[in-house]
N, C-alpha and C positions, 0 to 999 in steps of 0.2 A: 527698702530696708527700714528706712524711717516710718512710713508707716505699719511695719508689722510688730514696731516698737511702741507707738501707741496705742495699739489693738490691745495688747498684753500688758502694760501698762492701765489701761481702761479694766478689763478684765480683773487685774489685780486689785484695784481701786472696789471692786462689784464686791470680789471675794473679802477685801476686808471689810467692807459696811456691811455683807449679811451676816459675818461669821460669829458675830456674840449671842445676834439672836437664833442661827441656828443651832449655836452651842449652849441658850438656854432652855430652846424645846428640848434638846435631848436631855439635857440635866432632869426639864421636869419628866420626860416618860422613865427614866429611868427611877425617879421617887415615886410614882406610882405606879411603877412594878414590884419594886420592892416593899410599897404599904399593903399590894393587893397578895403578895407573897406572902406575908407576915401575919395579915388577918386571917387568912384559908388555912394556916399553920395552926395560928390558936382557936381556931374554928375546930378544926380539926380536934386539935387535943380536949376541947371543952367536950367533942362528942366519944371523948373518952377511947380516942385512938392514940397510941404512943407514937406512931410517928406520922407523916401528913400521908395523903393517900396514894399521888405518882410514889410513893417510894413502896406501898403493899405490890402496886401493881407490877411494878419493876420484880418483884418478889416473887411475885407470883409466876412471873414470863421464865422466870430463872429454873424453878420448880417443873414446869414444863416441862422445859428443855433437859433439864435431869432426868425425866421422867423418859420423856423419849430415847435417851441413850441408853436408858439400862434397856427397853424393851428391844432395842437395836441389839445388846447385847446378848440379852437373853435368848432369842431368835437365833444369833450365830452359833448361840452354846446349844442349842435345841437342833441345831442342823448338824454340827460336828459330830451327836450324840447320836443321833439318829443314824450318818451316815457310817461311824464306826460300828456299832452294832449291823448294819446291815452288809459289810464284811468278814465278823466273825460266822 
């Protein structure tokens, strides 16, 4: 018992000496995600796009998929039509 009190004790001792410096690597990737964010942004806009480019393409996927429900639809409107006329 006593020793699985020093073990964890020991451990604990580890996790507080790494923890500021693991907590200032992540500070810094997290500032240089968000300068490398912020450049690509006004990168962007300088090439005279209104908004940055993941957001066209996200736009684009949407349009798509708009695109494929109405031919989904269209197709079921074209088969009702079909199959009612070929009962009259």
């Amino acid at each position: 018992m006593q020793k699985n009190i020093e073990v964890k004790n020991t451990l604990l001792e580890i996790v507080i000496a790494v923890l500021p410096s693991l907590t200032d690597a992540v500070i810094k990737t997290l500032e240089k995600t968000i300068e490398n964010s912020r450049s690509t942004l006004q990168s962007s806009r300088s090439d005279g796009l209104s908004h940055p480019p993941f957001y066209t393409g996200a736009a684009k996927e949407v349009a798509a998929t708009s695109d494929s429900d109405n031919r989904t639809t269209d197709k079921s409107n074209r088969n009702e039509a079909t199959s009612s006329s070929n009962q009259s």
